[in-house]
Backbone as a ProteinNet text record, in pm:
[ID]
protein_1_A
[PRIMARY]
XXXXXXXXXXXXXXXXXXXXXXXXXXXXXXXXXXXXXXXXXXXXXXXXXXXXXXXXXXXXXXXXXXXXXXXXXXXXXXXXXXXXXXXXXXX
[TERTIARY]
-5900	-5965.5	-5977.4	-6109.1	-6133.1	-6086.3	-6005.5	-5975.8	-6047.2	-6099.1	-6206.5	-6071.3	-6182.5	-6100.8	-6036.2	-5940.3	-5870.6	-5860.8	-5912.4	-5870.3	-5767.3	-5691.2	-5548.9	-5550.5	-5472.6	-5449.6	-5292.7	-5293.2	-5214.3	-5179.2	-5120.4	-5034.2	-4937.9	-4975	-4902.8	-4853.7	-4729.1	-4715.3	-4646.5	-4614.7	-4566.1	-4519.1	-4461.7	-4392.2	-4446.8	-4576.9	-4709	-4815.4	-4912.6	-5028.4	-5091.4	-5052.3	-5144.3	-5077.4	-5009.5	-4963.7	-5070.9	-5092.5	-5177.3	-5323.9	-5346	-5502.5	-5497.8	-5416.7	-5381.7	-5366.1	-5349.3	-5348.5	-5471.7	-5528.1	-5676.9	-5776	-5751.5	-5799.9	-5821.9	-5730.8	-5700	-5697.8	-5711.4	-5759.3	-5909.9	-5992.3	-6128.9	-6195.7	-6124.6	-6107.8	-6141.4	-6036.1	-6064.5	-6098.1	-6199.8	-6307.5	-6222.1	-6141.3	-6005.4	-6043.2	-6155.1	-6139.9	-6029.8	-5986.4	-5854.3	-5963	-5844.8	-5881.3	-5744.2	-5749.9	-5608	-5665.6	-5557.7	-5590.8	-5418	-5376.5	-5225.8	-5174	-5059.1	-4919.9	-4931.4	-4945.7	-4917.6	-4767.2	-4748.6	-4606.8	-4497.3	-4530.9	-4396.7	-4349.5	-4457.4	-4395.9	-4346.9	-4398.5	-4408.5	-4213.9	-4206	-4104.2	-4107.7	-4203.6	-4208.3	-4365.3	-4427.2	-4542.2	-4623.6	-4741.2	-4805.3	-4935	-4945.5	-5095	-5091.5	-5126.9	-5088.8	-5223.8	-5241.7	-5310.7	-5386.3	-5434.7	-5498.2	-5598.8	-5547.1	-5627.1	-5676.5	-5780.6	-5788.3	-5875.6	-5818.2	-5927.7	-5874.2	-5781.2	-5758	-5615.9	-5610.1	-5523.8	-5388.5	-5322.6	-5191.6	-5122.8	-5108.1	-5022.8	-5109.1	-5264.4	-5344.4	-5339.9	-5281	-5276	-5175.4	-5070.1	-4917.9	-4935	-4985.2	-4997.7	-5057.8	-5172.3	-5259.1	-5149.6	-5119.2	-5005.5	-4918.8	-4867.4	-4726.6	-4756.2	-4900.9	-4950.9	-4967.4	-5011.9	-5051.3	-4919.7	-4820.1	-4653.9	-4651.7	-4730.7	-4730.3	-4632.6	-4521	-4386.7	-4500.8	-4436.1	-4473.8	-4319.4	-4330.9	-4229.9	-4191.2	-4352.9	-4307.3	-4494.8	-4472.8	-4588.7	-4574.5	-4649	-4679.5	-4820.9	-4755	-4863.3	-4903.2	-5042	-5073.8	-5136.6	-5055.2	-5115.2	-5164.5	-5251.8	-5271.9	-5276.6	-5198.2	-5139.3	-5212.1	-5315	-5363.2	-5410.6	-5502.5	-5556	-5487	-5363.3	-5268.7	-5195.6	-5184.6	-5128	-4997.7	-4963.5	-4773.4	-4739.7	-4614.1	-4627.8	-4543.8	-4563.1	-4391.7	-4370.6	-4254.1	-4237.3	-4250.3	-4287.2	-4257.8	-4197.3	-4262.9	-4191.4	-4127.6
3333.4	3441.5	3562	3619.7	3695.6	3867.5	3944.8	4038.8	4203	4252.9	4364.1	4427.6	4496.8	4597.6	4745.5	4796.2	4918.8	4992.2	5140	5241.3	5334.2	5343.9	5369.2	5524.6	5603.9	5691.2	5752.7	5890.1	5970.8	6050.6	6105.8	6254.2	6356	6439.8	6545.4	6628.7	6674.5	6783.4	6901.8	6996.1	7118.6	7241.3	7304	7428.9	7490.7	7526.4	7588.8	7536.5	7620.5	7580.7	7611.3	7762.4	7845.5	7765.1	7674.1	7609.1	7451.4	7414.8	7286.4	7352.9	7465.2	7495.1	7560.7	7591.6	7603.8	7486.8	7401.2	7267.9	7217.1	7220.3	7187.1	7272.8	7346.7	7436.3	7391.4	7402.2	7359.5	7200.4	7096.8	6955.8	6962.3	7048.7	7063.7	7110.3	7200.3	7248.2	7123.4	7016	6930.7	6832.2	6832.3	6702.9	6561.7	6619	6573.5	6554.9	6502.2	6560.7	6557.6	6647	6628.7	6686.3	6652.6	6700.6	6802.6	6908.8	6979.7	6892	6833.8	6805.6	6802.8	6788.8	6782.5	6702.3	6743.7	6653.8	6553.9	6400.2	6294.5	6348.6	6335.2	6375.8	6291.4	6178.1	6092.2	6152.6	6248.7	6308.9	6401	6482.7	6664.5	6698.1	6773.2	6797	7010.5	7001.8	7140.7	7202.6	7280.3	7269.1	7201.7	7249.7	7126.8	7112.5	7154.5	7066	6999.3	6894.9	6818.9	6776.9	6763.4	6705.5	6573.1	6537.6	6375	6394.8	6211	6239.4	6067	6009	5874.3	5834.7	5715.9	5664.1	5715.5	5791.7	5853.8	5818.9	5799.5	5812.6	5875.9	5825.9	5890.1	5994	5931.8	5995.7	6116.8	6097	6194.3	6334.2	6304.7	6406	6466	6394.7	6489.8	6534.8	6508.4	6582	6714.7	6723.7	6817.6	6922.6	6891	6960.5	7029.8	6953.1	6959.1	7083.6	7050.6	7182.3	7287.8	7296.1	7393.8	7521.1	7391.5	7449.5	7480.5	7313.6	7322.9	7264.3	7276.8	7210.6	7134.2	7022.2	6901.5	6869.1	6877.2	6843.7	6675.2	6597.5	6470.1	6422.2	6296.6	6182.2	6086.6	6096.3	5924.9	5821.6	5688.6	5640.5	5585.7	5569.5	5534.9	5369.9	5287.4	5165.4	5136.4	5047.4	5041.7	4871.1	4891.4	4740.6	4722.3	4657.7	4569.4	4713.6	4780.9	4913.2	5057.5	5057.7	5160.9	5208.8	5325.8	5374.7	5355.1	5310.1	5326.5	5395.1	5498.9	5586.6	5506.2	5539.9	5508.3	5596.7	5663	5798.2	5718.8	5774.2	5712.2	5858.3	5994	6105.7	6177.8
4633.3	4704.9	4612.4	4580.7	4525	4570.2	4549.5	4595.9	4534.5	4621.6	4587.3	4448	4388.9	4296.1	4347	4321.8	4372.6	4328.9	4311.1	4221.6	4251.7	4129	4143.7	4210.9	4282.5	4409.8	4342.7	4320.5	4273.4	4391.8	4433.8	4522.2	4447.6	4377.4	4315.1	4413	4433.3	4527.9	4439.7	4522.4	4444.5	4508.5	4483.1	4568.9	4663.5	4573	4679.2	4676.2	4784.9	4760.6	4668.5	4596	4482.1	4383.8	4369.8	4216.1	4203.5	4397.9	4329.4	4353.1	4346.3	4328.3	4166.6	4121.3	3971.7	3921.3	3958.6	3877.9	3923.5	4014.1	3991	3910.3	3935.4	3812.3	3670.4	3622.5	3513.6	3475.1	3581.7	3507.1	3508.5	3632	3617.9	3524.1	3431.2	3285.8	3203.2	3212.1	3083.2	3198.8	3258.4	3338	3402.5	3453.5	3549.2	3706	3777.2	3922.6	3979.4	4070.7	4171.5	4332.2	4442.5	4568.3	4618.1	4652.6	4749.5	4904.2	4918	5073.6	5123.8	5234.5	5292.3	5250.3	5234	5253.3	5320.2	5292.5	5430.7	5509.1	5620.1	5633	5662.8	5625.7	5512.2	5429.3	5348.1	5192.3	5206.5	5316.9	5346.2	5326.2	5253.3	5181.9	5161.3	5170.4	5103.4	5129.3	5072.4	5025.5	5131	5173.4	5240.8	5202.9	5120.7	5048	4927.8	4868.2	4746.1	4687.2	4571.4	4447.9	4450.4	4509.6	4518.2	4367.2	4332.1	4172.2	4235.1	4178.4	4185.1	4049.5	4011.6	3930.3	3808.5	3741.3	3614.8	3588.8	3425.9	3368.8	3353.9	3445.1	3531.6	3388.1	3246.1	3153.6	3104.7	3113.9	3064.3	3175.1	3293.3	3418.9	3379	3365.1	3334.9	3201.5	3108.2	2979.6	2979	3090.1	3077.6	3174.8	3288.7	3356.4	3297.7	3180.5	3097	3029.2	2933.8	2816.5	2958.2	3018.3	3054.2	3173.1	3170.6	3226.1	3368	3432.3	3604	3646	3661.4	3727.8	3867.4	3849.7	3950.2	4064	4169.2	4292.7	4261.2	4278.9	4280.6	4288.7	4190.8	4194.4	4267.8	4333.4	4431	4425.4	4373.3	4379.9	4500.6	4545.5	4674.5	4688.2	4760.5	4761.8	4927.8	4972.7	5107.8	5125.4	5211.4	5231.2	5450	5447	5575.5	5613.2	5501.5	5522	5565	5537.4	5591.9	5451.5	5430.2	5296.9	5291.8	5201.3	5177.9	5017.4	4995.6	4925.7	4818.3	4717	4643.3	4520.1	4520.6	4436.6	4278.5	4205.4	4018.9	3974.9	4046.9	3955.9	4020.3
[MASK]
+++++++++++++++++++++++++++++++++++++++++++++++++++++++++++++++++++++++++++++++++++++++++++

């Protein structure tokens, strides 16, 4: 069974909201799209809006983050299992 292709699904979160609209900022800078949309609230921890990135180079995101000195809360990658998202922390 041939299974459609998936593009990989990031969740950056962060202290505030003005830190993940500064980090969008600044990956839109070097041609990075991101989205601010909410916290799922499985994750909601803090902060309630987070970073959605899809489709990009997970090490090229945190590098650009890193130079530019955006402290990150936590990365989640997003997989959807029988169409329903499930989170799982890597950072």
């Amino acid at each position: 069974m041939h299974r459609p292709e998936t593009k990989l699904e990031y969740i950056f979160t962060f202290s505030s909201f003005y830190k993940a609209m500064y980090a969008r900022d600044k990956l839109m800078e070097r041609g990075i799209g991101s989205e601010v949309r909410r916290v799922p609230t499985q994750l909601l921890r803090s902060c309630g809006q987070a970073l959605y990135i899809t489709g990009h180079d997970l090490q090229k995101v945190i590098a650009a983050l890193t130079e530019c000195q955006i402290d990150m809360k936590g990365i989640f990658h997003v997989e959807y299992v029988e169409g329903k998202p499930e989170y799982r922390r890597i950072q």
